[in-house]
C-alpha positions, 0 to 999 in steps of 0.5 A: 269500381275498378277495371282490370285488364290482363293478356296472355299468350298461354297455349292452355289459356291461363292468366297470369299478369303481376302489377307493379303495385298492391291492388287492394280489394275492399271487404265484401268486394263483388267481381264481374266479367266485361269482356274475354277474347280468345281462339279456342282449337276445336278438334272436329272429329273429336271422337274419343274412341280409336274406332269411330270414324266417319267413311265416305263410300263410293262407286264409280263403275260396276265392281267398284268400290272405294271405302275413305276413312276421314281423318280427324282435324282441328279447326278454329275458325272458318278458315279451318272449315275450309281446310276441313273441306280441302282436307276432304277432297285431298283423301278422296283424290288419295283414294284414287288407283291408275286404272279404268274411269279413274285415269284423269279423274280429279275429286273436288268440293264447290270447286275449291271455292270457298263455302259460306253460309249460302252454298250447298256442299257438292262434292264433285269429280271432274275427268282431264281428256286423255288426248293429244297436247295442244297449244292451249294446254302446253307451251313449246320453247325450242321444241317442235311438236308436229300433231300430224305424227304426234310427235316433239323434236329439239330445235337444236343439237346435243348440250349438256342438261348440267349447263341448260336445259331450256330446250323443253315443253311445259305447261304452266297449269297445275298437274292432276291432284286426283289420279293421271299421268305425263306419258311419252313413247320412245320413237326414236333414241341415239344420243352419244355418250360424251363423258357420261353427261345428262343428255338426251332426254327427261320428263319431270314434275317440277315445284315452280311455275315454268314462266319464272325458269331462265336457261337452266332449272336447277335439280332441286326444284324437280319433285319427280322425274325419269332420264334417258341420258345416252345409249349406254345409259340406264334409266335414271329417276329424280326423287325430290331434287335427288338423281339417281340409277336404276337398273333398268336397261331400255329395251327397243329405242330404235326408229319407229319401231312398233314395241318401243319403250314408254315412260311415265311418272303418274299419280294414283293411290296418293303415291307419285310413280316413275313407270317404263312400259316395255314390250311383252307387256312389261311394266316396271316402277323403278321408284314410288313414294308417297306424297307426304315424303314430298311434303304434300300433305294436303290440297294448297300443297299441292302444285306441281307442273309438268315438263319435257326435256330435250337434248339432242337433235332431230335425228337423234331424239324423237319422242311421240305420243305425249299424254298429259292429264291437267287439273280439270278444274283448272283447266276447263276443256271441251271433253272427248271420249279418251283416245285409243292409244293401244292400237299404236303401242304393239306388245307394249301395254300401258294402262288407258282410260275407259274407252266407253263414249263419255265414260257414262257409268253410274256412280254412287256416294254415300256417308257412314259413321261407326261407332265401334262396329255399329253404324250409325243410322237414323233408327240407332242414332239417338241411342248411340249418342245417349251411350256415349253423351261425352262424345264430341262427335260429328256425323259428317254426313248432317255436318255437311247437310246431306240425307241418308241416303246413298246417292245415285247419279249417272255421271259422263266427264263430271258428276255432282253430288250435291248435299239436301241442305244449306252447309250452316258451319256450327257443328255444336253448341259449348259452354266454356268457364272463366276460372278465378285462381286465387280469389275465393268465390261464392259461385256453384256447378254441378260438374265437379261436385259443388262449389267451384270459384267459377267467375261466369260461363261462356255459352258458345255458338256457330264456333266458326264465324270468326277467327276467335270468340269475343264475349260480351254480356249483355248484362253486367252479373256481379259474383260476391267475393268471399273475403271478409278482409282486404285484400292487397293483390299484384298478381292475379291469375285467371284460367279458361275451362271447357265444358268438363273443366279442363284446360282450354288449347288456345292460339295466339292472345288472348285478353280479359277484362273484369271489373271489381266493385268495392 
């Protein structure tokens, strides 16, 4: 009896391993399997039709509704059930557009936390206060903010952002990943222009974390961002590390006054917008992109920090009324009702929150799955899965261990939608094939019509456990080879199948181990 070992790096799991010398397999040889390692990549959704798709549905205020299509994703371990329930949260903060309840609203699953075996799944929202910036939340490096008149000033006079640009405010709490915005008004702007340098002032979300900045950050590192350079400056945008004009002009900077012009870079639509507000109601995006153009396609993407820049003295810059939305479960804050900043901006009309107290409304979230235009639901689900037995495909809602019902909860600064069941993280049962390419066996399947030269069948349970599948059976079955002569081999060549007799998508090595009886 003579063990053979083979390993492989093939995407599609073939075996193909040549030995030095002739291996001679003796007439009336039987074959078995001792073990097989491999990561299969398993395709969640895997449904084979364009137009099926699972949608969560939600409701966050009367006359609201928003329809989020759940992409498809593959997984190959419990890692990738994670980034399946991450991938989840970032659609669902997609989804969310900069107006009412939504401003400073942020979605999550169990808080970002892992999820085992134990957890109920609960997706959940979380609302940011839109309030005044305070020194938990912001730090100030040679800036002056008076919370008395809402206000920041530079501690110093005029320089060059090209050279420094360590005036500033900052947090070093992640930004809002759901929907919110870093705002300022203009309270005052008269900053002369000296060779047409970057003066005065920029607001910005940056890639690296603020406490790791000396004297000057580079424009690379600013993903977004608007600039007031002097007075005879139009606004100029940031865009992934890019400066660049507008043609927009400012439209009342003076002292205090009433109508005067409010910038913006917010987050809504899975979209990152630079905004002037100005006065007759006047709003104008001088540039939008989408998060993936910056390279944020999913949650662990996602980290971006605000800033404010100053250049200029004391009676040259004043910028008030700062509004910040943070991430909320991030940073955990006593909740207040929104604050009415509408009073203070005359004609000027930037989009507020909710001002109801708490922004108490009723919210509801419910799973749909179709299937061509039928939906799926219990009294039509057997029969759906009987038409298309082929289909791989997952009912989100049972994956994740909730009822089918709608849910319907009353929700203020938070809500909990909280599945019926513990989430058990195996969404099918398999069976894969070890395939001997070049011996002959005596072995049969119904798939295929007939005799196939199948060495065992694999059943696989609870895919996810593990980063990759170790069989061991817990009996040795020995299959009889058909030569009824020796056979000398050097090379021999093994594949793995699926269920259907295809080609298997594997990641990183994989090793076999057989055993021939002569």
């Amino acid at each position: 009896m003579s063990y053979l070992n083979f390993t492989t790096n093939s995407k599609i799991g073939l075996f193909e391993n040549n030995f030095n010398e002739d291996y001679v397999i003796e007439k009336d040889s039987k074959i078995g399997l001792v073990n097989l390692k491999f990561e299969a990549i398993e395709t969640v959704f895997d449904d084979s039709q364009e137009d099926e798709k699972n949608v969560i549905t939600y409701s966050l205020y009367t006359g609201h509704k928003k329809n989020v299509v759940i992409s498809r994703f593959t997984a190959d371990n419990m890692d990738g059930i994670q980034f399946l329930l991450d991938a989840i949260e970032f659609q669902l903060n997609e989804s969310l557009s900069f107006e009412n309840k939504q401003i400073g609203m942020q979605w999550s699953i169990n808080e970002g936390h892992n999820v085992n075996n134990e957890d109920k799944i609960n997706i959940h929202y979380s609302i940011f206060p839109y309030d005044k910036i305070n020194e938990n939340n912001f730090k100030f490096e040679k800036v002056t903010y008076t919370a008395a008149n809402d206000t920041i000033v530079s501690a110093g006079t005029s320089n060059n952002f090209e050279l420094n640009n360590s005036f500033r405010m900052f947090s070093s709490h992640n930004f809002i990943r759901g929907c919110g915005c870093l705002r300022v008004r203009i309270d005052k702007f008269d900053v002369t222009n000296i060779n047409n340098e970057k003066r005065g002032f920029t607001i910005a979300l940056v890639k690296s974390n603020p406490n790791t900045w000396g004297v000057k950050i580079p424009d690379s590192d600013i993903v977004a961002g608007i600039q007031l350079m002097h007075n005879n400056s139009t606004y100029k945008y940031y865009d992934n590390g890019t400066h660049n004009s507008s043609a927009l002009n400012p439209l009342n900077v003076a002292n205090g006054g009433l109508n005067n012009d409010i910038v913006e870079i917010n987050i809504s639509d899975g979209k990152i917008n630079l905004v002037v507000y100005q006065a007759g109601g006047i709003s104008t995006t001088i540039h939008t992109n989408f998060l993936g153009n910056f390279n944020i396609t999913e949650k662990a993407e996602f980290i971006l920090y605000p800033v404010i820049f100053l250049s200029g003295s004391a009676t040259e810059v004043i910028l008030s009324q700062p509004r910040i939305h943070l991430d909320p479960f991030e940073m955990v804050t006593f909740y207040d009702s929104p604050k009415d900043d509408s009073t203070g901006f005359g004609t000027v009309s930037p989009p507020v929150p909710n001002l109801n107290t708490d922004c108490v409304t009723t919210n509801t979230l419910e799973f749909r799955y179709f299937s061509g235009s039928n939906q799926l639901i219990e009294s039509n689900y057997t029969s759906i899965r009987q038409t298309n037995p082929d289909n791989v495909f997952v009912d989100l809602r049972r994956f994740l261990g909730f009822g089918n019902e709608k849910l319907t909860r009353t929700g203020n600064n938070v809500c909990n939608f909280l599945g019926n069941k513990t989430f058990r993280p195996n969404f099918f049962s398999k069976i894969y094939y070890l395939e001997c390419q070049n011996l002959e066996l005596d072995t049969y399947t119904a798939i295929g019509g007939g005799k196939k030269n199948i060495l065992l069948p694999i059943p696989l349970h609870n895919r996810f456990e593990n980063h990759f599948m170790l069989y061991e059976p817990n009996n040795m079955y020995m299959v009889k080879l058909k030569n009824i002569n020796k056979i000398p081999l050097r090379s021999f060549r093994f594949r793995l199948l699926d269920e259907n007799l295809k080609p298997v998508n594997v990641a990183g090595r994989s090793d076999l181990t057989i055993v021939i009886d002569s």
